[in-house]
C-alpha positions as CSV (number, residue, x, y, z in Angstrom):
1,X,91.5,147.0,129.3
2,X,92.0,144.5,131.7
3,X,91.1,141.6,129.7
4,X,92.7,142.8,126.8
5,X,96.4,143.0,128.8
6,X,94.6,139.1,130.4
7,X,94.6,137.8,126.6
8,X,98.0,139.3,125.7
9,X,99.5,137.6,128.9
10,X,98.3,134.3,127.9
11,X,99.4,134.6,124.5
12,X,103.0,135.6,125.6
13,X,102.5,132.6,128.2
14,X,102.2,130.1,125.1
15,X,104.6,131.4,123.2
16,X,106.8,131.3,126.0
17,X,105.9,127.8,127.1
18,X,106.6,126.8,123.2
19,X,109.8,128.3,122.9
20,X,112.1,125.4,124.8
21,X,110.7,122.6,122.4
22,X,110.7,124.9,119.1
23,X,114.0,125.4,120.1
24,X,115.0,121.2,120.7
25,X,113.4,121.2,117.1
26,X,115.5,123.9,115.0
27,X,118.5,122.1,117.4
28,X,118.0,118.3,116.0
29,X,116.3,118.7,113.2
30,X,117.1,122.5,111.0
31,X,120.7,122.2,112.0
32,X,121.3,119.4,110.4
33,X,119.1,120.3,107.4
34,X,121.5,123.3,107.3
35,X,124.5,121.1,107.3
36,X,123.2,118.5,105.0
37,X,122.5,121.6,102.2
38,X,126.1,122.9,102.8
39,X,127.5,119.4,102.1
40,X,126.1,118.8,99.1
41,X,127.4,122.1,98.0
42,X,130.9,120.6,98.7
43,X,133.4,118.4,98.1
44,X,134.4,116.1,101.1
45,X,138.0,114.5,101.1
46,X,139.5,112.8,104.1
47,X,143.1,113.4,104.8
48,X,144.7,111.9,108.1
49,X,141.0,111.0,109.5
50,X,139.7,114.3,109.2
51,X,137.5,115.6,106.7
52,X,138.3,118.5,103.9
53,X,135.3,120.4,102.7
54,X,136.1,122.1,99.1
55,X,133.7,124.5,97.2
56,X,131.9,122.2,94.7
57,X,128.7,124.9,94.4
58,X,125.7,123.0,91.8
59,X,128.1,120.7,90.6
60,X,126.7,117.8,92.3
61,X,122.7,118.8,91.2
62,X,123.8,118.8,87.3
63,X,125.7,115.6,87.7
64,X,121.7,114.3,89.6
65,X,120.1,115.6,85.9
66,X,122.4,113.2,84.3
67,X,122.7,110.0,86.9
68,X,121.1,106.9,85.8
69,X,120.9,105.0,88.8
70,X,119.4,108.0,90.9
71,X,116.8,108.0,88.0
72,X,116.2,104.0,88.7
73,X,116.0,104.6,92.3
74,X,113.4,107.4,91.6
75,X,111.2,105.3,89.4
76,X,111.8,102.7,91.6
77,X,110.8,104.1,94.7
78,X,108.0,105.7,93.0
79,X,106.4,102.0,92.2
80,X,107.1,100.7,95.8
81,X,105.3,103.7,97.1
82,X,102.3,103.6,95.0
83,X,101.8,100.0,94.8
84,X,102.8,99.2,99.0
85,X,100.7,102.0,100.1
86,X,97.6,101.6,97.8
87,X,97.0,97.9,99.2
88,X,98.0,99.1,102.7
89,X,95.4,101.9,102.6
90,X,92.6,99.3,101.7
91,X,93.5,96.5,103.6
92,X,94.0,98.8,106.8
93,X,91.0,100.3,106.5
94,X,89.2,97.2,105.7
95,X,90.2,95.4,109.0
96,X,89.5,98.9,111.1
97,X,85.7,98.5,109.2
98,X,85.4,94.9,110.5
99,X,87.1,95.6,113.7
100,X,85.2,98.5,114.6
101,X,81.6,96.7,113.9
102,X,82.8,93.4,115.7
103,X,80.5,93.0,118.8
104,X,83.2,91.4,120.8
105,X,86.7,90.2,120.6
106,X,88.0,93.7,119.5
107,X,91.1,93.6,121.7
108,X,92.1,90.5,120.4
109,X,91.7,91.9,117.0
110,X,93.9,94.4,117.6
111,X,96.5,92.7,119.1
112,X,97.0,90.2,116.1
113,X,96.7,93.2,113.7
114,X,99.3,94.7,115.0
115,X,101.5,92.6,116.1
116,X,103.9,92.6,112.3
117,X,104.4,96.1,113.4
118,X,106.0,95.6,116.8
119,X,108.7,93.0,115.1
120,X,112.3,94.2,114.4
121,X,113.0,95.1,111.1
122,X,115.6,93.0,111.1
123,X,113.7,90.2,112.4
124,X,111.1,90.7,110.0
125,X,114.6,90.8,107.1
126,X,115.6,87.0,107.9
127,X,112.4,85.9,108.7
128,X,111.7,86.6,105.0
129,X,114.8,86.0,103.2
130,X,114.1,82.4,104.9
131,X,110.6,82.0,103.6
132,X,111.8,83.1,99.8
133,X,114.4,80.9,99.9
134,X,114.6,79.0,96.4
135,X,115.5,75.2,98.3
136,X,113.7,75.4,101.5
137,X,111.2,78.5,101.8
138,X,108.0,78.0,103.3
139,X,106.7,79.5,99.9
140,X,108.2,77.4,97.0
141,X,106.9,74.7,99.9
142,X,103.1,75.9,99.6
143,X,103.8,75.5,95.8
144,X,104.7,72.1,95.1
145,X,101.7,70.4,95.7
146,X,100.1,72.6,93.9
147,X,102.2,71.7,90.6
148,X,103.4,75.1,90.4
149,X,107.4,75.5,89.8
150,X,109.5,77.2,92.6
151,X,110.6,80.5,91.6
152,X,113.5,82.2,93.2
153,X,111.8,85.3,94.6
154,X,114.5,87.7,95.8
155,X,116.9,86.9,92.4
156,X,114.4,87.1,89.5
157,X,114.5,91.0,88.1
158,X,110.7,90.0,87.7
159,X,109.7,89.1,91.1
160,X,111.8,90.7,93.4
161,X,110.4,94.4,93.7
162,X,107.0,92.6,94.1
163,X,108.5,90.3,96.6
164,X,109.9,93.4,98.6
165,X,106.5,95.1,98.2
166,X,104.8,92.2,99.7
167,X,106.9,92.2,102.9
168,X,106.2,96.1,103.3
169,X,102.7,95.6,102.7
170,X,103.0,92.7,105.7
171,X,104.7,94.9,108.2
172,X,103.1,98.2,107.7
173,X,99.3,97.4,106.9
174,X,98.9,97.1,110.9
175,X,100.1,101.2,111.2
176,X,97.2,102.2,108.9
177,X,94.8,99.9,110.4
178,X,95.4,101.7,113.9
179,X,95.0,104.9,112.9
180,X,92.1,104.3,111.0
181,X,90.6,102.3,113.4
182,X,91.5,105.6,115.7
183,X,89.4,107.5,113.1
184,X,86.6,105.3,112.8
185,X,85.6,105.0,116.7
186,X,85.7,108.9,116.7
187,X,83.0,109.2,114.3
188,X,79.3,110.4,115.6
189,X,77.0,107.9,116.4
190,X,74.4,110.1,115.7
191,X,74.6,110.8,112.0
192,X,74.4,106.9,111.8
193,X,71.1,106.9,113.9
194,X,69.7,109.5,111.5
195,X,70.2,107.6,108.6
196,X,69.2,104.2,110.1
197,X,66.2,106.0,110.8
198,X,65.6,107.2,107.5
199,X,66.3,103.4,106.0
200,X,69.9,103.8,104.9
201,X,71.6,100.2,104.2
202,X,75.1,99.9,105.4
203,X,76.2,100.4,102.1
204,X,74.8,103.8,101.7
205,X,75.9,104.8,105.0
206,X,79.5,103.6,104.2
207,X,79.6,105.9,100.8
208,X,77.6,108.3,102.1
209,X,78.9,108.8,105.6
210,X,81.8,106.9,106.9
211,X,84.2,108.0,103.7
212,X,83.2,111.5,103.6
213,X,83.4,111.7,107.6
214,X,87.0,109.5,107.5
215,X,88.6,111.5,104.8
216,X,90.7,113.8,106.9
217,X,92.2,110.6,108.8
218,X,92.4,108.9,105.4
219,X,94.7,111.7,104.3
220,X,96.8,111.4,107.5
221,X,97.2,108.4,107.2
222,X,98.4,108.1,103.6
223,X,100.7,111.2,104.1
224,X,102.8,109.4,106.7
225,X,102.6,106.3,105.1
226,X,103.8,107.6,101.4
227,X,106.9,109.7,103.8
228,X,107.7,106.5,105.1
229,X,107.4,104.4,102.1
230,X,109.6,107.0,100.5
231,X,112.6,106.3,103.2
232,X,112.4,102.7,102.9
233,X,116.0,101.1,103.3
234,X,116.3,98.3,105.9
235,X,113.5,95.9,103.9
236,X,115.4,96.6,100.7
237,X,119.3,96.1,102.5
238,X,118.1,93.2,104.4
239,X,116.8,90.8,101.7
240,X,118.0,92.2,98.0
241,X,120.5,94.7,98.8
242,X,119.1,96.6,95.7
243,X,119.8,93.6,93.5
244,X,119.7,91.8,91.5
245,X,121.4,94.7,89.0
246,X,118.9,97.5,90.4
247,X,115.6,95.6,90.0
248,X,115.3,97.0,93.4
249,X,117.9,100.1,93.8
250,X,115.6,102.6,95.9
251,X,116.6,106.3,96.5
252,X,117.6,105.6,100.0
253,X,119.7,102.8,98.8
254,X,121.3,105.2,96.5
255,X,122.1,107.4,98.9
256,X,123.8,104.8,101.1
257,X,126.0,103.8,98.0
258,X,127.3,107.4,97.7
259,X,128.2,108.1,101.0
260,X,129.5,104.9,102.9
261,X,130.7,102.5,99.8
262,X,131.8,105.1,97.2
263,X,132.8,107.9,100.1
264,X,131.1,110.9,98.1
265,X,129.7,112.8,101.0
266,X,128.5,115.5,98.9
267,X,127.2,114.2,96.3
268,X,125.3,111.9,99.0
269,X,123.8,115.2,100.3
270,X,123.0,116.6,96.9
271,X,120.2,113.4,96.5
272,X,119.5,113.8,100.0
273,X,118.5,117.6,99.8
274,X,116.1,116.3,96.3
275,X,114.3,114.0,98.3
276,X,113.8,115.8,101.0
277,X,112.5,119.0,98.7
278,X,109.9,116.4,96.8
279,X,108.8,115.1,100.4
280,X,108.6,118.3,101.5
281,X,106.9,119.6,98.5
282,X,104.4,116.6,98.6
283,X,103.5,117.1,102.5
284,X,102.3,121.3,102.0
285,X,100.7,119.9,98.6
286,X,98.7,117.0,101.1
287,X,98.0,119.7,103.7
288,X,96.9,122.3,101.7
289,X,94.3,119.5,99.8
290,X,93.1,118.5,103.5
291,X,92.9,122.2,104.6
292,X,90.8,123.1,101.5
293,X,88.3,119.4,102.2
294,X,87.7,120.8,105.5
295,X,87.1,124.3,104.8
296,X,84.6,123.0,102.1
297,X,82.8,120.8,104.6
């Protein structure tokens, strides 16, 4: 009796020790959700600096079924997710392979690895927009003596999403390399050992142990990576500005447009509450797959 009322104590303890930060959570981050959903079933005028909500109810969500640029932004987006994150996914996890085997020098790995993600995103903007610049980026430079024409990177419809991918792929390939890196130095030593033993090549142990062992982190890695990708804004603002036309309108982009250059606050909110249902949608879909791997293993 007395350790069941023990157990029933501690549990209450938890929960009670929970409830202040699940509280600061529903506070900063439900609220708004809230307020966000109620927008977008809204119209907002402003009259005299203040702002006049009017009943707008799925008005804004049948004008989405019908909006062309939101549909570029989507398929957009979609492309700069798949492509940036697929090459960031091997790349990162290639450098945490050849990292995580080096016999020394492994601090100084990491620091150069990582050091694109610790620069400013709008340091890492110019820094670009200089080295695509049609007269006098570093770039068109590199080409010239190798007889190749200068193309203008950011204002070609052909190369601009590419060149926007390429700078996204620079800055973030250093987040999945840490967090893979993370994953591989937690691995058992002695699984290793037992195939070594048993004449296993590095190959074989790589298909055989490390992926099947690293999959869990993989999926991590990829989820926050794809949610990330999904919100990107500042790389797209800073050097294209969604041009030219909408070679390189992203939903986020979109969304900016409707609420601080065309003023529609709702129907802002309206795209807003879409993405956030895919993203949401796509995050239980990636849990539930990693729940069902590890249940399996």
């Amino acid at each position: 009796m007395g350790r069941t009322s023990g157990a029933t104590a501690e549990k209450s303890w938890r929960y009670l020790t929970l409830a202040p930060s699940v509280l600061v959570f529903l506070l900063l981050t439900a609220l708004p959700v809230v307020g966000l959903f109620a927008m977008s079933l809204t119209y907002v005028t402003w009259v005299s600096g203040r702002a006049h909500w009017s009943w707008a109810g799925l008005a804004h969500f049948r004008e989405l079924a019908t909006d062309g640029l939101f549909r570029v932004g989507v398929g957009n987006t979609l492309v700069f997710a798949v492509a940036a994150v697929s090459v960031e996914m091997l790349l990162g996890f290639g450098l945490a392979l050849i990292t995580s085997q080096a016999r020394s020098g492994q601090m100084a790995y990491r620091t150069v690895f990582l050091l694109p993600v610790l620069v400013p995103g709008i340091v890492i903007g110019a820094m670009w927009k200089l080295m695509y610049n049609f007269d006098f980026g570093i770039i068109n430079q590199a080409l010239e003596p190798l007889g190749l024409a200068a193309q203008d990177w950011l204002g070609s419809r052909a190369t601009a999403l590419p060149a926007v991918i390429l700078v996204d792929i620079w800055h973030w390939t250093p987040f999945c390399f840490l967090l893979l890196l993370a994953g591989l130095q937690s691995l058992p030593t002695d699984v290793y050992e037992a195939a070594r033993i048993d004449g296993a090549n590095w190959r074989q142990g790589l298909r055989h142990i490390t992926i099947p062992l690293m999959i869990p982190t993989i999926l991590v890695t990829l989820m926050f990576r794809v949610i990330v990708a999904f919100k990107v804004f500042d790389e797209v603002y800073l050097l294209t500005g969604g041009g030219p036309g909408t070679a390189t309108e992203v939903v986020s982009f979109s969304i900016y447009r409707r609420f601080f250059t065309q003023d529609r606050a709702g129907y802002g909110s309206a795209m807003s509450v879409v993405v956030l249902f895919a993203l949401a949608l796509a995050v239980i879909l990636a849990m539930g797959i990693a729940r069902r791997r590890n249940a399996a293993a």
